[in-house]
N, C-alpha and C positions, 0 to 999 in steps of 0.2 A: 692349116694349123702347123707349127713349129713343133717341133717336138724334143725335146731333151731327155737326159740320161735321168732326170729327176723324177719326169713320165714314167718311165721304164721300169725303172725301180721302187714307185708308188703300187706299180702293178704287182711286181714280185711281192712287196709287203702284202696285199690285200688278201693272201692265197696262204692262210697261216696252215694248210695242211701239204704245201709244195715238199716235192723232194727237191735235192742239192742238185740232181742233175736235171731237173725237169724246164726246157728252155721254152717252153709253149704258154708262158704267162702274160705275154702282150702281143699279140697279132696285128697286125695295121693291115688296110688296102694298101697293096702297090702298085694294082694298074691291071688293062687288060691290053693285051696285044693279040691281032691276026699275024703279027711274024715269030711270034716265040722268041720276043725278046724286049726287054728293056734297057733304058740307058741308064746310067749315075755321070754325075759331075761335080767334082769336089769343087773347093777354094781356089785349088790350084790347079792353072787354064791347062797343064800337063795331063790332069787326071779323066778325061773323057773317058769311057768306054762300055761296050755292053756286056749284059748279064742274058747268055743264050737261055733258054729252055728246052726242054724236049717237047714241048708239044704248045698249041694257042691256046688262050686260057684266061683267066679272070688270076690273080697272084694276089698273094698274102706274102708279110715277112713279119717273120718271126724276130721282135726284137730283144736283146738281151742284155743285160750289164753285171756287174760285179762279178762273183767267183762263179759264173752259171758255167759250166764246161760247154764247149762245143760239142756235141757228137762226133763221132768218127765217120759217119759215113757222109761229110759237109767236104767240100773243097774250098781251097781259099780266091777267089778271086780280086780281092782288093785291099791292100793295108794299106792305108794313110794315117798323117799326122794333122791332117786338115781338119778344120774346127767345124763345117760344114759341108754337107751332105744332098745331091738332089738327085731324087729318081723321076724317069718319066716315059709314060705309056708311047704308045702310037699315037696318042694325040694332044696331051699336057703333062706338066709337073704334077707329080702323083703323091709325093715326103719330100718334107722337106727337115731334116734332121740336124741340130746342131748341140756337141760335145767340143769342149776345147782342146779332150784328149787324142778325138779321133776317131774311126770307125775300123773294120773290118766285114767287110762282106764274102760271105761263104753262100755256096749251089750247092746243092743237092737233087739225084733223082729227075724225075720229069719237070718238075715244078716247085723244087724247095729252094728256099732261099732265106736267108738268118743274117742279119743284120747284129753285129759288136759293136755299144757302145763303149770304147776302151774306160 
């Protein structure tokens, strides 16, 4: 399934008692890995690379859009302008994400990871 910022943001609506900071409104599977790690690959053949973990695991990403703040304790590992988005396990494509404006992917921790629909 595709997913859009329109996704994202149906979730944020459905949650009429959310706080302004509260980014835990749409979770998606991202994949399991035995190496503690997944890949992304934007639009552009440029943007390959991975997303380590601290430990193997079954992952979730936290996706977000509009004015939902980042947390502070997230790191940024990816800003693109690319309109599409593909993450994947140890063994297939796992999201497949598409915004015109672009993503940002942030780590956290063992196992956190937060996806920015721009």
């Amino acid at each position: 399934m595709k997913i859009d910022k329109t996704y994202v943001l149906n979730h944020r609506n459905m949650d009429k008692n959310l706080r302004p900071d509260d980014y835990r409104y749409c979770d998606e599977y991202a994949g399991i890995s035995d190496i503690a790690s997944l890949i992304y690959r934007t639009s552009d053949p440029k943007e390959i690379g991975e997303i380590a973990f601290g430990e193997d695991g079954r992952y979730k990403a936290h996706l977000i859009a509009g004015m939902t703040p980042v947390p502070g304790h997230y790191s940024l590992v990816l800003d693109t302008q690319e309109p599409w988005l593909w993450l994947y396990d140890d063994n297939e494509k796992t999201l497949d994400l598409y915004n015109k404006d672009g993503f940002q992917i942030y780590r956290a921790g063992e196992m956190g990871l937060l996806i920015r629909f721009k």
